[in-house]
N, C-alpha and C positions, 0 to 999 in steps of 0.2 A: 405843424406843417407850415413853411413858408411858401410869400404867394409865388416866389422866381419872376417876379416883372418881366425882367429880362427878357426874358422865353415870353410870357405870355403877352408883351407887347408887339414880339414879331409874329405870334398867331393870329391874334386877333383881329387884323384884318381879313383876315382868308376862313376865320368863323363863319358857319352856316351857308359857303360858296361852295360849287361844285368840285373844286380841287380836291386831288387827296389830300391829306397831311400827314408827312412821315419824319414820326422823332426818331432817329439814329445816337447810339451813343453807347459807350463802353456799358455792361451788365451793371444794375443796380446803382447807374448814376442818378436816379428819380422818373427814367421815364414816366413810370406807372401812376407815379403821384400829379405827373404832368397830365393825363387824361383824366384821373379825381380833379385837377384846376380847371381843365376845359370845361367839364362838367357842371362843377359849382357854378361855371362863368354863363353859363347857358340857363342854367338853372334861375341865375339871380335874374337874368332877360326876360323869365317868362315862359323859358320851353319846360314842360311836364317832364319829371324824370324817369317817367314809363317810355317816356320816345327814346330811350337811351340803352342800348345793347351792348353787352361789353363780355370779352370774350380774351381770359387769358391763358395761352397756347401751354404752358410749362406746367398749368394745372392740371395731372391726371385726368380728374372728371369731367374735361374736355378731348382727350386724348382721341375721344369717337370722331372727333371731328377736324381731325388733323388730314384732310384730304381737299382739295376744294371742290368736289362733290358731294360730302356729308357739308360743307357749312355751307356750301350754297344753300342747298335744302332749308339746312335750319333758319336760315337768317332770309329767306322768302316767307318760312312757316310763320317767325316770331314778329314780319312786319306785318303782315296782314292783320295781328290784333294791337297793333300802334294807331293804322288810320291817320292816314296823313304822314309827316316828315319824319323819318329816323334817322336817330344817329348811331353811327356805328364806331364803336373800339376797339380795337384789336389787340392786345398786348401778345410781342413778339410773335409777329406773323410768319415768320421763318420757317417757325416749325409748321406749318401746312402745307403738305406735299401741292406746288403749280397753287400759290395763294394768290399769284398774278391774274388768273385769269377769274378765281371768283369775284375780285374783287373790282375787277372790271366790266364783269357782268352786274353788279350790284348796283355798280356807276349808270348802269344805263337802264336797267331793270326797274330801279327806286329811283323813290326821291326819297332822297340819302346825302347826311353830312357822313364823312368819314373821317377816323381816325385811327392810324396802325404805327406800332412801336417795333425796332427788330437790333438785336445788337450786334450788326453784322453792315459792314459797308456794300456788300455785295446785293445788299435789300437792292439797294438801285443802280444795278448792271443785268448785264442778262436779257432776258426776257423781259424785264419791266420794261426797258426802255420801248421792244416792241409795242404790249401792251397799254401799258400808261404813259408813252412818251408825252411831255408837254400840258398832264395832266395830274402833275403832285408839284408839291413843294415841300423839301425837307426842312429840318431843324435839328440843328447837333445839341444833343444835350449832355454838359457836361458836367462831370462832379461839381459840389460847392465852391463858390468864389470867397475869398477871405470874407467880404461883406458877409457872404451870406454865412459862412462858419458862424462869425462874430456874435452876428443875429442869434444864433441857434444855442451858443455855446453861453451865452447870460440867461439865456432859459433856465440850465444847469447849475451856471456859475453867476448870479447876477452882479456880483461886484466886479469880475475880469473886467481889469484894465486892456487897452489895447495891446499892449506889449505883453501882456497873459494869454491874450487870445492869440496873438501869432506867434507865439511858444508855441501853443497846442495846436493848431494850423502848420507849421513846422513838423511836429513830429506826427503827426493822426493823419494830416490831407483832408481832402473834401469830400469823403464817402457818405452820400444821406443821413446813413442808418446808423451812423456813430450815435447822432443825438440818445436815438431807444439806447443805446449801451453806456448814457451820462457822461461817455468819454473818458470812461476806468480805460485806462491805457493796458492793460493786461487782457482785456474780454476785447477794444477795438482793434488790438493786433492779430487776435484767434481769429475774427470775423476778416478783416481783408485778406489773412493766407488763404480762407474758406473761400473768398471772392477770386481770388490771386488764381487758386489749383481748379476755379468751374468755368473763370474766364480759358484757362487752360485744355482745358477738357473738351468742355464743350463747346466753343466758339472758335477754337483754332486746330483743337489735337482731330476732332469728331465732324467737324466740318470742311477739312480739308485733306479727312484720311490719313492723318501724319501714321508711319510707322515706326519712324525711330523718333519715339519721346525724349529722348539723351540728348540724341542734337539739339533738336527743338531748344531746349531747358538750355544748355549749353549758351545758345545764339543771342535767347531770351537775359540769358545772365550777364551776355559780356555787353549790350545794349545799352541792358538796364543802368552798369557800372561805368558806361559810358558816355551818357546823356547830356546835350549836350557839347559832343568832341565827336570834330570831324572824324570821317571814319570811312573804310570801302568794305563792299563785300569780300573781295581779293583777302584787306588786309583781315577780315575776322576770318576768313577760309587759311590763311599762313596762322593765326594764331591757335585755330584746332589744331592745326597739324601739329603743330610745334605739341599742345597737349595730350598728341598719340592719337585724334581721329580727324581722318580723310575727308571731306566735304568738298563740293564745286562751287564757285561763285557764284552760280547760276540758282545750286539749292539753296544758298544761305540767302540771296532774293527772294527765292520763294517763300523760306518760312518768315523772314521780314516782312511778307507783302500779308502772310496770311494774321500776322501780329497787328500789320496797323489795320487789317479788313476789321480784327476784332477793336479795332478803337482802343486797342494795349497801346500803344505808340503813336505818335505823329513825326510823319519827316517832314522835315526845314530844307527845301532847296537853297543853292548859295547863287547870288547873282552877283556880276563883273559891273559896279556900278557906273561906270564911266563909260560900257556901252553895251550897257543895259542888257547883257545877255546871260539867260540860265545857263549856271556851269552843270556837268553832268556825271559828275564825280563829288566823291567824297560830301555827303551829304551830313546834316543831320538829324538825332532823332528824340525826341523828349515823350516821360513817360507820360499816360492819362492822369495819373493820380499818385505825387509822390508820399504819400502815405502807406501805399500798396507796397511801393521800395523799400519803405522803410522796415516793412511788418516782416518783406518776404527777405529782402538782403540784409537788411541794416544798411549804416556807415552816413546815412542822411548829415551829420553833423561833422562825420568826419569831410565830407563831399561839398560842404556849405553853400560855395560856390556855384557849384553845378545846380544845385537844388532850389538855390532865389532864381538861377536862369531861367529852371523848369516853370519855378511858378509865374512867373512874370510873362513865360511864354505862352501858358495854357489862360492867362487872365487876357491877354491878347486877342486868343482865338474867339473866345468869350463874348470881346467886345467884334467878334465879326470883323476883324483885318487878316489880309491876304500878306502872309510872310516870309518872308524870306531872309539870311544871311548875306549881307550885302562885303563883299570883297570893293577894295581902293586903294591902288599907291599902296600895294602889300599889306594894309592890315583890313581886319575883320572885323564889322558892325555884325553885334549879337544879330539883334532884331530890324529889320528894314518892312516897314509896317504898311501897307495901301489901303485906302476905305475911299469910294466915291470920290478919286481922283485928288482926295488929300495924303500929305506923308508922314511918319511917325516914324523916328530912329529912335532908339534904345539901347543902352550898354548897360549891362550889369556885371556890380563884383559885391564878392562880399562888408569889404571895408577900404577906406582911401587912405592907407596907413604909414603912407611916407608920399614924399611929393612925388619919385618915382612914379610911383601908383597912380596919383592925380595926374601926371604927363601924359603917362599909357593911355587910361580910360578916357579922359576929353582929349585924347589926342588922336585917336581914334577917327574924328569930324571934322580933323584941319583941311582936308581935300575936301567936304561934300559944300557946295557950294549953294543951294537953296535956302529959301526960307521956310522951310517946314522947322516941327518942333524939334528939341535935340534931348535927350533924357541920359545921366549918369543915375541910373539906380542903383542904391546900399544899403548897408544895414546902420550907416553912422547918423547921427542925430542931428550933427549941424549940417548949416546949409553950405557949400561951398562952388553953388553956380558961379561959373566965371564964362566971359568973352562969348554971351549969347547962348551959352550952352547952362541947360534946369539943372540942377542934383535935387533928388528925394530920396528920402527915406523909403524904403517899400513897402511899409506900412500906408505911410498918406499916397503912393504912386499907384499899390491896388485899392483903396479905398475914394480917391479921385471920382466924382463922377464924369468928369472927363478931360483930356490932356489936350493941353493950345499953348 
């Protein structure tokens, strides 16, 4: 088990305070080990790990209490022989029919740290907003960061070189639970289809009532192949039809919307950088974990491209930048990056293999006129920064601890 600094250095503030704390993120990115780290973290402080309640929802032998009337009960019963300060865990709260309203009766009831996990974005719309408005603070937890691969994957392989390790980051992704399977590429492909068809099921087919699973799978596929590239609803609703089924732009929003609720997907708005406005059309969308892509579709190496985009995008979100596709003077910045009023552009391809290609990719920044950073990311080894503008490798670009 790695510690995730990452994560645990944006909690750690809001440790032992009355806020909720709610990790959000695609099924089986680590939440669950993320409340094992708060725990140990509390633990090492000094709190007794009898003050620690934890409760997770997908385990049958909690199934009694999947209403927030039975856990109310219980988690009154089981702090009365705490005495004193409890902490509460929740894994995937979702499943507790109105979990909103126990958990804010708990809030006021105790004196209670809290902590709940849920793989669903809808944790915090709804109802929460009524009852918990102004009183949580989330954390998206997402799959492994090449770092953290790296780290995990000399466990197994202690000699992998870096260029071994983003071999296997390339083709496996950042799914936890590879490390228990050593990374036999044959057993971590079984296990993300197995991930791939429950993220399906359960988090999008079962919670949003879908009844035609075919579409679904359909919208899901052309997405997935498409990651990356702008795209409308309109035009994937023309492309069913074209394959013999009917769909409205309208449904095929809806099952998109219910794909990125499950933390399958993230969409890229595109902004008009010259004045500075969200365009509202043709967006894009990159997958949680192209690993998943690869187990469930293939083509990752034939896609190459697309796939350093994905990763570079989702290492982004990681580092907590608000992004977007920045259009200029007709062409397209991949990545247009914001964090605390600083700016990050990004261009990724996969190799600079004629000057053409170098023209394209740093040409891309000849209009943007600031002093923020300027990033050509590749998979070529030399350096060939020109005229103010970095090239990295994307190996040293995600292994950076930070870009200036």
């Amino acid at each position: 088990m790695i510690k995730r600094e990452t994560y645990m250095s944006r909690i750690r503030p809001f440790i032992g305070n009355e806020l909720i704390k709610v990790l959000t993120g695609i099924r089986r990115s680590g939440k669950s080990v993320m409340l094992e780290l708060i725990q140990d973290e509390l633990a090492e402080g000094g709190v007794e790990r009898t003050s620690f309640i934890y409760l997770n929802f997908e385990n049958m032998s909690n199934a009694h209490l999947c209403t927030a009337a039975a856990l109310h009960d219980e988690i009154i019963n089981r702090a009365k022989e705490v005495g004193g300060k409890v902490y509460l865990f929740f894994d995937e709260i979702q499943e507790v029919t109105d979990w909103e309203k126990c958990i804010n009766s708990f809030r006021v009831e105790l004196d209670c740290d809290i902590y709940i996990t849920g793989s669903n974005a809808k944790l915090l719309s709804g109802e929460l907003a009524t009852y918990l408005a102004g009183r949580y603070v989330e954390f998206v937890i997402y799959p492994f960061s090449f770092g953290e691969f790296t780290e995990l994957y000399r466990t197994v392989y202690p000699d992998a070189d870096v260029r071994q390790c983003f071999t296997g980051y390339l083709t496996l992704g950042g799914m936890p639970y590879l490390s228990n399977l050593r990374f036999e590429e044959a057993a971590c492909r079984q296990y993300l289809r197995d991930l791939f068809n429950s993220v399906e099921l359960k988090d999008i087919v079962r919670r949003n009532n879908i009844r035609d699973v075919d579409m679904l799978e359909r919208i899901i596929a052309y997405i997935t192949a498409n990651i990356g590239t702008t795209f409308s609803a309109t035009a994937i609703s023309k492309y069913l039809k074209s394959e013999g089924r009917s769909v409205s732009p309208e449904t095929v929003l809806n099952y998109i919307k219910a794909c990125t609720d499950a933390f399958l997907f993230y969409r890229v708005k595109r902004q008009e950088l010259q004045g500075k406005k969200i365009l509202t059309v043709n967006e894009k969308y990159y997958v949680a974990d192209h690993g998943v892509r690869e187990a469930v579709f293939g083509g990752n190496m034939k896609d190459i491209n697309l796939v350093l985009e994905n990763i570079v995008y989702m290492e982004l979100l990681r580092r907590d930048y608000e992004i977007t596709v920045g259009k200029i003077s007709g062409r397209e910045i991949d990545f247009v990056c914001e964090k605390q009023g600083q700016k990050l552009y990004v261009q990724v391809a996969y190799l600079l293999a004629s000057e053409e290609t170098v023209r394209r990719e740093f040409g891309v920044f000849a209009d943007v006129r600031d002093n923020f950073p300027k990033y050509v990311v590749t998979m070529d080894e030399l350096d060939m920064s020109r005229d103010g503008i970095k090239h990295r490798n994307i190996r040293d670009f995600l292994l950076a601890e930070e870009w200036n």
